[in-house]
N, CA, C and O of each residue as an XYZ file, in Angstrom:
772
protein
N       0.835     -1.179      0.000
C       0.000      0.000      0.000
C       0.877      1.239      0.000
O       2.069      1.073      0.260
N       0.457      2.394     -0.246
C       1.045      3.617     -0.305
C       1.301      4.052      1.188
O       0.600      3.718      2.143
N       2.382      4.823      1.229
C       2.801      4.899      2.760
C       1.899      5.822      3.516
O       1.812      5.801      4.744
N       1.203      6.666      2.706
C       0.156      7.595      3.511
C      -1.413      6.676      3.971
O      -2.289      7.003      4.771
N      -1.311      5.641      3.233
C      -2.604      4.753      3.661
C      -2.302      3.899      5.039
O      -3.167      3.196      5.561
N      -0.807      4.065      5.628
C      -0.613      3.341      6.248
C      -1.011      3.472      7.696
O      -0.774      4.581      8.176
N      -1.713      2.347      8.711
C      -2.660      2.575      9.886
C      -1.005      1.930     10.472
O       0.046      1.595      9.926
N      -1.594      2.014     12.045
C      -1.086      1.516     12.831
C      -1.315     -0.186     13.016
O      -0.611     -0.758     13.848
N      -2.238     -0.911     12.281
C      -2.798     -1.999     12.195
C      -1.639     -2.855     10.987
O      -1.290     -4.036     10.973
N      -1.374     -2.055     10.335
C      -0.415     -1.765      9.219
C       0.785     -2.273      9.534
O       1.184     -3.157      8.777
N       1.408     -2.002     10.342
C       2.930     -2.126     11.046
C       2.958     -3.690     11.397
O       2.202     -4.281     12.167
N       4.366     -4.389     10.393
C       5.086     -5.177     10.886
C       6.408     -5.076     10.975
O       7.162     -4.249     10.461
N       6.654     -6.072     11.737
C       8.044     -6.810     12.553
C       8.659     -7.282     12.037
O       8.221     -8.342     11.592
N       9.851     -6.990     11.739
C      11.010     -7.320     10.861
C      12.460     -8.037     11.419
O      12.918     -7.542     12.449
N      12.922     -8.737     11.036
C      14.581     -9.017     11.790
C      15.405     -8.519     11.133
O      15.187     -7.771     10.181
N      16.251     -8.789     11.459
C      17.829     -7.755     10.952
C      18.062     -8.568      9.413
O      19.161     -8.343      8.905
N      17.595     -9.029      9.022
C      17.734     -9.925      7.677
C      16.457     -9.254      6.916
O      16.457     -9.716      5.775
N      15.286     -8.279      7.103
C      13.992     -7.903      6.491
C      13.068     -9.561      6.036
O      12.620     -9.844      4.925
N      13.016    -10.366      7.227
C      12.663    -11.505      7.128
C      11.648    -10.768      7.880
O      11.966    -10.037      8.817
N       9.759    -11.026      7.295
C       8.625    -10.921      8.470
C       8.693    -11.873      9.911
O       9.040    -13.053      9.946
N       8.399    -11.295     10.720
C       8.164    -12.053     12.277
C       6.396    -11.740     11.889
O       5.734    -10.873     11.317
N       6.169    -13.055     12.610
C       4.642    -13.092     13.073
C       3.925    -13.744     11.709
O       4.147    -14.884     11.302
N       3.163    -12.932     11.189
C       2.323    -13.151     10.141
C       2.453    -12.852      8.547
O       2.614    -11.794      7.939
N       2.367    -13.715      8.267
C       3.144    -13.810      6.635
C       2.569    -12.880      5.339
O       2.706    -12.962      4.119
N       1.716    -11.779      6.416
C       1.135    -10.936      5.385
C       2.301    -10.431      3.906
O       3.465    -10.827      3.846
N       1.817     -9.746      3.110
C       2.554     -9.153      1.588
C       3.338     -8.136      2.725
O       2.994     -7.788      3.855
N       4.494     -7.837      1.941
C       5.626     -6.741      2.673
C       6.251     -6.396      1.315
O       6.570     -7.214      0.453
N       6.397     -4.853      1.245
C       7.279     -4.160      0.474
C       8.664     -4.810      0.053
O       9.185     -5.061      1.139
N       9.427     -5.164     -0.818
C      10.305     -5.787     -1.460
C      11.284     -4.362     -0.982
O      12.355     -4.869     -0.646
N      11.373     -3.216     -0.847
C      12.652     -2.718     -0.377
C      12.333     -2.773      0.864
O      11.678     -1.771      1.149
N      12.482     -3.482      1.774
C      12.477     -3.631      3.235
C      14.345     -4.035      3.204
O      14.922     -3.940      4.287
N      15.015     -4.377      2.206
C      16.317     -4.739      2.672
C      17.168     -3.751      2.515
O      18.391     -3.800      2.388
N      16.379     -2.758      2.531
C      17.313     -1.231      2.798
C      17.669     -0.856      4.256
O      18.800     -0.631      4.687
N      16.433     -0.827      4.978
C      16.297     -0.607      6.556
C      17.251     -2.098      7.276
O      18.201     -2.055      8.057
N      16.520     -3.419      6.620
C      17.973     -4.387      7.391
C      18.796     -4.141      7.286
O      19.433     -3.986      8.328
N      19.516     -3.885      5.952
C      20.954     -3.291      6.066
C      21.433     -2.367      6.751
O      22.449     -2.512      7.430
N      20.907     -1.505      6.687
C      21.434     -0.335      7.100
C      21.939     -0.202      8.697
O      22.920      0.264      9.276
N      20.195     -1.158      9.221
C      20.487     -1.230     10.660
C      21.188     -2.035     10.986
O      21.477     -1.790     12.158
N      21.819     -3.159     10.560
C      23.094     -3.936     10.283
C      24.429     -3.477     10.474
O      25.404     -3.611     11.213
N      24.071     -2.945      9.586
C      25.678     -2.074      9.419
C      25.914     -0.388     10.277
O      26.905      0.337     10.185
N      24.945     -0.197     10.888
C      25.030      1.284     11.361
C      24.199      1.446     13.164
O      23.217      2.156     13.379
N      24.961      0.541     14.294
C      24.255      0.629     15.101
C      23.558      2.362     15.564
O      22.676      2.474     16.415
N      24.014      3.276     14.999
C      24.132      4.491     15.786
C      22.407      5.283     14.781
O      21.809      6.331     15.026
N      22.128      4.251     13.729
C      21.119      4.420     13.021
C      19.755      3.923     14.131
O      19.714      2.866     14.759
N      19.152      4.557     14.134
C      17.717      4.341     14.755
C      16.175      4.692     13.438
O      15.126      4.076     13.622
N      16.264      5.450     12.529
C      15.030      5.364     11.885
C      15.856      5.866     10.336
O      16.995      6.295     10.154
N      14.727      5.594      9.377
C      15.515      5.566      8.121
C      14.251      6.255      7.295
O      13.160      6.157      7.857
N      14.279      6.789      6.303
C      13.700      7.255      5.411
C      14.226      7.132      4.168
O      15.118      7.945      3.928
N      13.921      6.282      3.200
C      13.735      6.112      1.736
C      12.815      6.952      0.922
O      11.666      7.305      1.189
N      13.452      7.170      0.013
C      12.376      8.319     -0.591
C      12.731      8.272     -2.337
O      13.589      7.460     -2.684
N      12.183      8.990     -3.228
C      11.791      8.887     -4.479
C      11.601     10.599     -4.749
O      11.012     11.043     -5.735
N      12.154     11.366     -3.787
C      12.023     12.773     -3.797
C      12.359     13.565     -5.280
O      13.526     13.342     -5.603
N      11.832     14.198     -5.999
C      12.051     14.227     -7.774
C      13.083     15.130     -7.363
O      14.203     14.756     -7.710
N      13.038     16.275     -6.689
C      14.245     17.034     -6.691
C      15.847     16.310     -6.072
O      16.959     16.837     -6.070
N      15.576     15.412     -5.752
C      17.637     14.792     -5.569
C      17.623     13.723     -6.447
O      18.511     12.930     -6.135
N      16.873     13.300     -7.590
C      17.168     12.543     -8.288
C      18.275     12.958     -9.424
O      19.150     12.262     -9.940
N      17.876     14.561     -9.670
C      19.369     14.486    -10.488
C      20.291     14.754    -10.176
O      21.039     15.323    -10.972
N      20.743     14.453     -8.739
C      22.121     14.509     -8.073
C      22.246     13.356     -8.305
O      23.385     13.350     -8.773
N      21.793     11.998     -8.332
C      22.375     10.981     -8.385
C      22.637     10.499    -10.110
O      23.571      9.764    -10.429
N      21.856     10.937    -10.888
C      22.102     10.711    -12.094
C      22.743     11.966    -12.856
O      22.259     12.548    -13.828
N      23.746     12.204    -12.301
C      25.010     13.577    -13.117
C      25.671     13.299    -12.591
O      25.689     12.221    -11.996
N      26.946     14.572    -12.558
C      27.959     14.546    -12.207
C      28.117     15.579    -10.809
O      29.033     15.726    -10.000
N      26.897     16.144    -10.938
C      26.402     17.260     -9.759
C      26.450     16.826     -8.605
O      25.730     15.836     -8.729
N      26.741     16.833     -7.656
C      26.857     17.204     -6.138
C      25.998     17.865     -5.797
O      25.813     19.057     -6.043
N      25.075     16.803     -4.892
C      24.312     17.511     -4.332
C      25.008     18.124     -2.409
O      25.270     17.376     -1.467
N      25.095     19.426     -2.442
C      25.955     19.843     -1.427
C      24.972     20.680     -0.380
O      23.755     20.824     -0.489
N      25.704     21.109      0.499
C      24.865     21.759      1.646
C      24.451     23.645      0.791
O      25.481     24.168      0.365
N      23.638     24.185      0.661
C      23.513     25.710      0.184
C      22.960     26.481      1.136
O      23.034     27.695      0.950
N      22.284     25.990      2.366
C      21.729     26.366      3.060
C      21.753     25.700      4.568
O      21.770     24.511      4.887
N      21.747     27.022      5.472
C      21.656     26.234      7.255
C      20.928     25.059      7.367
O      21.413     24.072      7.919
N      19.432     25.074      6.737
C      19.224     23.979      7.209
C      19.545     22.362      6.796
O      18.989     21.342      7.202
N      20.616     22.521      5.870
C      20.877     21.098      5.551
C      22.334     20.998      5.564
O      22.937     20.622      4.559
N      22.965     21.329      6.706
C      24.283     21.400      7.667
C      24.738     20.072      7.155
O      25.789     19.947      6.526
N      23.638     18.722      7.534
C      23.606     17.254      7.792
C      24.197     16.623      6.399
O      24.693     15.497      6.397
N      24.115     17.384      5.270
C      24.363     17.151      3.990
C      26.032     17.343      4.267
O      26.678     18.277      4.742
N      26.424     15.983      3.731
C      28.273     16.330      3.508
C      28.386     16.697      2.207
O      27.527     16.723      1.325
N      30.157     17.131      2.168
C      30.511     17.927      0.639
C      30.653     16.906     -0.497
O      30.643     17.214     -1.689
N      30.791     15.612      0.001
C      30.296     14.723     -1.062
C      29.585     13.565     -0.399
O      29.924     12.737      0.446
N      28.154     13.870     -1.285
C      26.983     12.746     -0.925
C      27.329     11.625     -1.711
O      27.243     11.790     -2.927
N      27.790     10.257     -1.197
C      28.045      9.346     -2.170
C      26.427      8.606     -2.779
O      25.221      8.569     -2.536
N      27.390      8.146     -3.635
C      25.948      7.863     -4.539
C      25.784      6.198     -5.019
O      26.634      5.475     -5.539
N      24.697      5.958     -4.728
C      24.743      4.015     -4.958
C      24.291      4.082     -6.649
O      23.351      4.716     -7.130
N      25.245      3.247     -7.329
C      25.242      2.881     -8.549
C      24.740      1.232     -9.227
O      25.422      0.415     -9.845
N      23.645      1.193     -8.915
C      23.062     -0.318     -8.742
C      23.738     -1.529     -9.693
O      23.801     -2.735     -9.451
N      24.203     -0.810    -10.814
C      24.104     -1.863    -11.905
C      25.821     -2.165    -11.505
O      26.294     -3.158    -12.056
N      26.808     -1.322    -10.536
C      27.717     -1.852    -10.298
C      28.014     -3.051     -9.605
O      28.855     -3.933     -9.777
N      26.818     -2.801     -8.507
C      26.664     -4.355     -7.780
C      25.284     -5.077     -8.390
O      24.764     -5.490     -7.353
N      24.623     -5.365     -9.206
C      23.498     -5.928     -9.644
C      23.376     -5.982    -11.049
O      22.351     -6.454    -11.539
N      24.290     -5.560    -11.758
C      24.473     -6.019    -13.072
C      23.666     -4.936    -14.048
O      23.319     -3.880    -13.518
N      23.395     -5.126    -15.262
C      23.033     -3.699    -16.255
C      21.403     -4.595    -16.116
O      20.942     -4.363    -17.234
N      20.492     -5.326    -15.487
C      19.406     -5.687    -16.510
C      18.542     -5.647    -14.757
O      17.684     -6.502    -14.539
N      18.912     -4.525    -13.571
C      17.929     -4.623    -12.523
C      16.649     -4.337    -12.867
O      16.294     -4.278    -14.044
N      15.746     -4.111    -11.720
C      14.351     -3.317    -11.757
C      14.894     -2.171    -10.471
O      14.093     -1.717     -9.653
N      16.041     -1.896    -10.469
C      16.634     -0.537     -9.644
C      16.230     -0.398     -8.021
O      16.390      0.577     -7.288
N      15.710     -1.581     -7.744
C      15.199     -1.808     -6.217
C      15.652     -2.688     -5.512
O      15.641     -3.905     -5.699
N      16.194     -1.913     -4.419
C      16.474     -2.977     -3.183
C      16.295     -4.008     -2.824
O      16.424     -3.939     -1.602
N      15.974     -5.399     -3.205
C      15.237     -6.580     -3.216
C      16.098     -7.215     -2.698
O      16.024     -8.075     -3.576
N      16.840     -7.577     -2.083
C      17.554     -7.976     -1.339
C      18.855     -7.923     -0.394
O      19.462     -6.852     -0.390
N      19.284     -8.840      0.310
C      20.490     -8.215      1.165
C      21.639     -7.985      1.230
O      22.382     -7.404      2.021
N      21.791     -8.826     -0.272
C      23.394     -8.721     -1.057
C      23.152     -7.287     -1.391
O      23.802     -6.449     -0.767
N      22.306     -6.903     -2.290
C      22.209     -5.153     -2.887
C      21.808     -4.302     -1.474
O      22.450     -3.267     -1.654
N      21.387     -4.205     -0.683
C      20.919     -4.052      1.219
C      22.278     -3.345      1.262
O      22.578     -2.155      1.164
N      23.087     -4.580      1.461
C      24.359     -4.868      2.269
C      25.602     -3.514      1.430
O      26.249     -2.667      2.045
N      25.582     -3.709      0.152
C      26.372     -2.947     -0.799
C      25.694     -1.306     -0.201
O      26.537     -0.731      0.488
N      24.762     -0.746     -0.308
C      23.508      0.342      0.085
C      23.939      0.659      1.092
O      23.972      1.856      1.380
N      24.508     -0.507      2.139
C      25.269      0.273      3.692
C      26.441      0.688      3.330
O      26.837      1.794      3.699
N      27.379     -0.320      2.361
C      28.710     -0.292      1.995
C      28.599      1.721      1.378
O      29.306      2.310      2.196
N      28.355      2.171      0.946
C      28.280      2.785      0.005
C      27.493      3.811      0.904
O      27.999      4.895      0.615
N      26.598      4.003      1.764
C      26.568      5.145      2.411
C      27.597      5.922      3.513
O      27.927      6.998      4.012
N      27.793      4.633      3.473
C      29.271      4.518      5.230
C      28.846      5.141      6.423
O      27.935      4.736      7.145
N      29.710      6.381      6.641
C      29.205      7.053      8.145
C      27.753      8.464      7.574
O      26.879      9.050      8.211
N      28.161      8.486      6.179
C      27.044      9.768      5.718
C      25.694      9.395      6.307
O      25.066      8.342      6.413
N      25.490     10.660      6.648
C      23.491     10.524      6.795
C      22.761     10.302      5.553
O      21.585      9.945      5.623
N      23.288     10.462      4.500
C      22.204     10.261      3.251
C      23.178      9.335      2.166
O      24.407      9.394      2.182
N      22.525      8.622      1.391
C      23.328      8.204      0.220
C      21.791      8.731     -1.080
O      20.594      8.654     -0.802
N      22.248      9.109     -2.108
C      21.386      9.201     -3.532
C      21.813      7.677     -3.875
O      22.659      7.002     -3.288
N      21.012      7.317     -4.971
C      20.697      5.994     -5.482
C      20.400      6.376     -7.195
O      19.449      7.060     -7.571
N      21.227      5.891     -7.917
C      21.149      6.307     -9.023
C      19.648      6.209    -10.135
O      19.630      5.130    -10.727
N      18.760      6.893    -10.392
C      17.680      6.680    -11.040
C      16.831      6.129    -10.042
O      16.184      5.162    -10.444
N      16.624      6.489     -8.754
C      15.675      5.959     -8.141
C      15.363      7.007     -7.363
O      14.641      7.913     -7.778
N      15.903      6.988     -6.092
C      15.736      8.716     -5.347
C      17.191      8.631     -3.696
O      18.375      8.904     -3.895
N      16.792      8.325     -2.670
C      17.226      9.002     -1.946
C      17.224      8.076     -0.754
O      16.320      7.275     -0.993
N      17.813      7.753      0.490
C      18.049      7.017      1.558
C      18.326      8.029      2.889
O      18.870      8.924      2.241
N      18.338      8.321      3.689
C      18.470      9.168      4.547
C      18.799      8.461      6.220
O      18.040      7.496      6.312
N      19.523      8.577      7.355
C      19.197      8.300      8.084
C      19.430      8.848      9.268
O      20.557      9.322      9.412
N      18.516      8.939     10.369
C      19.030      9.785     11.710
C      18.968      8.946     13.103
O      18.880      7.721     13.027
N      19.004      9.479     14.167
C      19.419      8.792     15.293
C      17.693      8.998     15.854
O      17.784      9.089     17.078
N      16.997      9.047     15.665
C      15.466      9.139     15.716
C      14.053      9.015     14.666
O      14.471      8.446     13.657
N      13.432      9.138     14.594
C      12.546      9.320     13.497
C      12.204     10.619     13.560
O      11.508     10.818     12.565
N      12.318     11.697     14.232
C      11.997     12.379     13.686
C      13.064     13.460     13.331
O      12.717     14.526     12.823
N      14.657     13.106     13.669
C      15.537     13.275     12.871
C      15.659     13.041     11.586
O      15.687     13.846     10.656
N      15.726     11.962     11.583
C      15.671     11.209      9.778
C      14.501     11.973      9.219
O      14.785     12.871      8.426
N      13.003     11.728      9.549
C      12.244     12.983      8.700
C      12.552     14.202      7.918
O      12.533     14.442      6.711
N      12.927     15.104      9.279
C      13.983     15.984      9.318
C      15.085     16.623      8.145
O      15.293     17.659      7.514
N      15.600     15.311      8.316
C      16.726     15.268      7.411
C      16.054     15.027      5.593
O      16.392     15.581      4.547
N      15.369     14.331      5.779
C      14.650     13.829      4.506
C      14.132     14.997      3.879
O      14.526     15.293      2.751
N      12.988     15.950      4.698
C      12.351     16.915      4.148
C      13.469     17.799      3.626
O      13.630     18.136      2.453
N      14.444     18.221      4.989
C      15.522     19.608      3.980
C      16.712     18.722      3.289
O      17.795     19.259      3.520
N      16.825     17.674      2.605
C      17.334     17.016      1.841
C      16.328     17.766      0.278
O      16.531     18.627     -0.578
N      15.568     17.096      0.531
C      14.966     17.407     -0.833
C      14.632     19.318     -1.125
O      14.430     20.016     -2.119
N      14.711     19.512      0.102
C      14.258     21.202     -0.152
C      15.851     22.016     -0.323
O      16.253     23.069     -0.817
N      16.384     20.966      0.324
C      17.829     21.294     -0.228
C      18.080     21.654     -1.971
O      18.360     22.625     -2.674
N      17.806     20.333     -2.106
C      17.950     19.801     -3.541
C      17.164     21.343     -4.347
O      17.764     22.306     -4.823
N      16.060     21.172     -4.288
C      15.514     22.432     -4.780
C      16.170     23.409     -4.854
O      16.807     23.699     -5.866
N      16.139     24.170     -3.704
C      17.302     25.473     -3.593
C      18.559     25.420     -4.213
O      19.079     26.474     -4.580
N      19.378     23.856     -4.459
C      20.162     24.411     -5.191
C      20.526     24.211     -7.075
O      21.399     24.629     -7.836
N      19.141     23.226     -7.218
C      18.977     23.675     -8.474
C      18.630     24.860     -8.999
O      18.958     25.134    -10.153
N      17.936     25.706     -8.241
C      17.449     26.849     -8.761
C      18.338     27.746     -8.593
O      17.960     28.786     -9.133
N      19.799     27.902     -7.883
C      20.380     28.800     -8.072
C      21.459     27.846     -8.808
O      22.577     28.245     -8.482
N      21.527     26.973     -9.491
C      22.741     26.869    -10.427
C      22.274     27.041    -11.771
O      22.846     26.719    -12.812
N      20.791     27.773    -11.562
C      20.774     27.966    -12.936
C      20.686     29.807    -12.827
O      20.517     30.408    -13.887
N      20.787     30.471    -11.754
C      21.405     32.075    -11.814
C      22.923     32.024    -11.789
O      23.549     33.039    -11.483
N      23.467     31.035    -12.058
C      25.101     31.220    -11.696
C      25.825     30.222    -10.985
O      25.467     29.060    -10.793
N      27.148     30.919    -10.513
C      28.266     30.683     -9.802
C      27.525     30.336     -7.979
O      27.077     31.327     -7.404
N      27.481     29.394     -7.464
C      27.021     28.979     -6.507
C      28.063     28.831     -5.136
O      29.011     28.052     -5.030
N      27.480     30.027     -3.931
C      28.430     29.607     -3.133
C      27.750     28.887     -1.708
O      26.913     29.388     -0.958
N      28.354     27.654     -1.618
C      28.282     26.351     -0.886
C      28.233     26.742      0.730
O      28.732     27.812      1.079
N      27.582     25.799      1.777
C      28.616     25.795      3.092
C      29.653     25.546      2.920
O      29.950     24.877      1.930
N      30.622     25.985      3.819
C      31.748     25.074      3.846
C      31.584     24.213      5.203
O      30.664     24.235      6.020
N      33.059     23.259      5.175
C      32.298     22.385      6.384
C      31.972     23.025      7.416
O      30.830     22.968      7.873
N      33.080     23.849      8.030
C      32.821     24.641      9.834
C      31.331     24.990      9.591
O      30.473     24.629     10.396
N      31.003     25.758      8.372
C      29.591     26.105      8.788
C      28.402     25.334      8.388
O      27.258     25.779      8.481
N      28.761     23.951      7.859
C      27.414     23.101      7.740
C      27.560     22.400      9.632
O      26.948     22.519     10.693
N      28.191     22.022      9.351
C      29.207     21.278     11.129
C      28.975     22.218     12.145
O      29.336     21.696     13.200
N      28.500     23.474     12.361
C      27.927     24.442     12.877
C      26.400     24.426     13.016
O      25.879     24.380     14.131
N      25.735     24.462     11.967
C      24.662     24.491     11.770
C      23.990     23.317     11.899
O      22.901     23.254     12.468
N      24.593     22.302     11.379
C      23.815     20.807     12.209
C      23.857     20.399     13.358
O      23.128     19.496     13.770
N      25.064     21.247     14.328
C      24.749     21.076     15.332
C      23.800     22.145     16.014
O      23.275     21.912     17.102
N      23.648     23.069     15.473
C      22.108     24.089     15.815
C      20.968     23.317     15.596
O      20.201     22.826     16.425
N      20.956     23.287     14.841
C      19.327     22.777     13.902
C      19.323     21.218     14.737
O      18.208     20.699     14.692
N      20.322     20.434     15.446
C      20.163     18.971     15.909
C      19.116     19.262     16.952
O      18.132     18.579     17.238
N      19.628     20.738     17.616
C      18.287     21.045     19.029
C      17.200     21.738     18.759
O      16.633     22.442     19.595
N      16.763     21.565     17.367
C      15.496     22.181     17.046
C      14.560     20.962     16.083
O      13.392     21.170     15.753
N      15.030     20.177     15.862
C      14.305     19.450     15.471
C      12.811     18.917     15.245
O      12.103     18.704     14.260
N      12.601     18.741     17.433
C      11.460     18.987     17.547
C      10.402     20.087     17.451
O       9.223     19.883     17.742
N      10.825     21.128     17.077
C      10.382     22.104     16.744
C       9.526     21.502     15.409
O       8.361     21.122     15.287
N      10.374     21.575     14.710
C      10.086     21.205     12.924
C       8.883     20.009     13.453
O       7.660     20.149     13.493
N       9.514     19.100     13.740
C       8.610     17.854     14.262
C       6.950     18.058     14.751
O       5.961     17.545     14.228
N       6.984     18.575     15.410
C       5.666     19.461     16.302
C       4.724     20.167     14.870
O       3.521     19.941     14.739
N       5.688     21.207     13.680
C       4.543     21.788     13.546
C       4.253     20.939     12.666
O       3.121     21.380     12.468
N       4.360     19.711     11.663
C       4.536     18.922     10.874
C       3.430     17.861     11.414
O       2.525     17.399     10.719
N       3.693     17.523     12.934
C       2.163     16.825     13.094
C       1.097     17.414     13.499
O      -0.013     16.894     13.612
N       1.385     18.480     13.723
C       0.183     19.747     13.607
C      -0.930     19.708     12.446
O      -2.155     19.827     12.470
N       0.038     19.484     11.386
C      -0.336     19.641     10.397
C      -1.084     18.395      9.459
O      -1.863     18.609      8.531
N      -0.785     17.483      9.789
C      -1.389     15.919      9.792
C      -3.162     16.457      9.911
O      -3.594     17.394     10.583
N      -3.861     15.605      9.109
C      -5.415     15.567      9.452
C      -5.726     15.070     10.545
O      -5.939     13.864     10.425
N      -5.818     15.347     11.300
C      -6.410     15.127     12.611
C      -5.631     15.121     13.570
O      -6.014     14.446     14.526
N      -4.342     15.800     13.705
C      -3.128     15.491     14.678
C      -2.835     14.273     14.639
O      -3.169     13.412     13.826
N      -2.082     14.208     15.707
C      -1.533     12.792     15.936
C      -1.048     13.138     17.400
O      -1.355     14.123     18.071
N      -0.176     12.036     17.745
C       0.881     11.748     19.300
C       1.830     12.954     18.658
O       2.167     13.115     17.485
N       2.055     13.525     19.508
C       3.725     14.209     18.968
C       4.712     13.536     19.719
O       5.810     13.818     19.239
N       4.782     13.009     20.383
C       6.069     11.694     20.609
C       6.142     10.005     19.761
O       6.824      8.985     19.866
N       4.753     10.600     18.739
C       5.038      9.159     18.107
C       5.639      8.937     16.547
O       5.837      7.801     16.118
């Protein structure tokens, strides 16, 4: 189902392999993104995959998608980028389907909070969920902002001190962002959930 249809009735249990626990209901075929990752990255707690149109052509150029703005500090000066057909051969369907391609997806993000995915979209991860959100939303609003100024020109970047500055600002505001975001949800929600 689409992730906005998704109830709380909805939610299953996964092992570190994206093997179902419990009940053998249908499960999304990229579930071996989140095993991996949490595999390979104890310091990872929630993950966001995404298909965001604006960082897709960071992963398919030669462009760098880089930090242009405070709020995406979290963005390093080079976002590495997963190249599927290097580990999965020229004839995929460009999706995570398992834990050999999973496993490569951790290889290939390393310590970064985000990896791009070539022709697909975007991976993100934070030490919370509503970090990783977080990170996901000004990832892509990133992306925006700095397509639109590389097409007025000469583009000037964070550098690290001041993305490394600013992510550590923006790390204690989070919940801020968080709060007005389920505000904004039809009908509220938990704001600790």
């Amino acid at each position: 189902m689409a992730p906005a249809q998704v109830t709380a009735a909805d939610i299953r249990e996964f092992d570190v392999h994206g093997q179902i626990l419990g009940d053998g209901a249908p499960v999304y075929v990229e579930r071996f993104i989140h095993a991996a990752l949490y595999r390979a990255r104890p310091d990872i707690a929630a993950i966001v995959h995404s298909h965001a149109h604006t960082l897709v052509p960071f992963g398919a150029t030669e462009q760098s998608l880089r930090p242009i703005w405070h709020m995406a500090g979290f963005i390093p000066d080079h976002v590495p980028v997963f190249e599927i057909r290097r580990f999965g051969g020229e004839e995929t369907n460009m999706l995570i389907s398992d834990n050999a391609l999973g496993d490569r997806l951790a290889d290939v993000l390393g310590d970064s909070s985000i990896v791009l995915m070539r022709g697909h979209g975007a991976t993100v991860v934070g030490e919370s969920v509503q970090q990783a959100v977080f990170r996901a939303i000004y990832a892509q609003l990133n992306a925006g902002i700095q397509l639109a100024a590389m097409q007025l020109g000469s583009v000037t970047y964070l550098n690290a001190a001041e993305a490394a500055h600013a992510d550590d600002n923006n790390s204690g505001q989070v919940m801020r962002a968080w709060n007005m975001w389920v505000e904004e949800l039809p009908g509220g929600a938990d704001r600790n959930g």
